[in-house]
N, C-alpha and C positions, 0 to 999 in steps of 0.2 A: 441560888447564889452563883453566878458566871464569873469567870476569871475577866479579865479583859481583852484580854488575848481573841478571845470570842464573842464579846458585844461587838470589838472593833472588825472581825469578820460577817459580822452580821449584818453592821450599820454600812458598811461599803458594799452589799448586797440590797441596801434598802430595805429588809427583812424585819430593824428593827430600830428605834429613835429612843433618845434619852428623856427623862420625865424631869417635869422643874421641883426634882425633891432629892435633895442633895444635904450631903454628909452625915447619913447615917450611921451612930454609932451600933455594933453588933462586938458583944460579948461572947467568946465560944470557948472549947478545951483550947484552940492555942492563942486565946488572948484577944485584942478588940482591933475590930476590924471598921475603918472607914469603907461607905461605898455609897452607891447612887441608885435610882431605879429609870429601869427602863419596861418599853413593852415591845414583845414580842410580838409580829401582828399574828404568826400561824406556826406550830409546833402538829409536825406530824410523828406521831406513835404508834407503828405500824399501822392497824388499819384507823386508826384515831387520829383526828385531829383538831388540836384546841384554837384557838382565837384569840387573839389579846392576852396576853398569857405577861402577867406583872411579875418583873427579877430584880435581883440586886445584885448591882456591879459592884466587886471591890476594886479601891484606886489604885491597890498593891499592882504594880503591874508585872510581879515576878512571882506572883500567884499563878500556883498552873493546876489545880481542881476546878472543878464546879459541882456545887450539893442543891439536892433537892429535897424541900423539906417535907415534911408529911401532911402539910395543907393542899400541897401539889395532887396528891392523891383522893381529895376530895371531890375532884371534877368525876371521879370513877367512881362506880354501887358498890363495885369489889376489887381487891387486889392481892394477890398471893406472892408473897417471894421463899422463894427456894433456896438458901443460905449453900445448900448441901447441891445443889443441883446447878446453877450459878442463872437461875430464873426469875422472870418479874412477869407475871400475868396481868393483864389490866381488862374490867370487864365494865361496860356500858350499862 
């Protein structure tokens, strides 16, 4: 989920376009969130890099996070985070 703040830097880079699927509701801890999805065409992580990579934009435009959810981590066979250590390993 991206704020806007940063699809809207993204899309003026041409990096990434809006999908025709719009106003999704999303339920979370602070309440329901309208948003949109777009795709990303290329998302590099360090030595990775993904393709097409499908997000959702909230309309809140005074949203200033972005979460990733843990489907995200499915494109990888392993991944280790380090709570204590402030780490995120990703393994091919």
């Amino acid at each position: 989920s991206l704020n806007y703040k940063t699809f809207k830097a993204l899309k003026d880079r041409n990096l990434a376009e809006k999908l025709n699927i719009d106003n999704i509701d999303f339920l979370g801890v602070g309440g329901t969130d309208k948003s949109f999805l777009i795709k990303i065409y290329s998302v590099k992580l360090g030595d990775f890099t993904l393709k097409n990579v499908i997000a959702d934009v909230s309309y809140d435009i005074n949203r200033d996070f972005t979460l990733v959810g843990i489907n995200f981590f499915d494109k990888f066979n392993n991944v280790i985070w380090n709570k204590k250590d402030n780490t995120l390993e990703l393994f091919k």
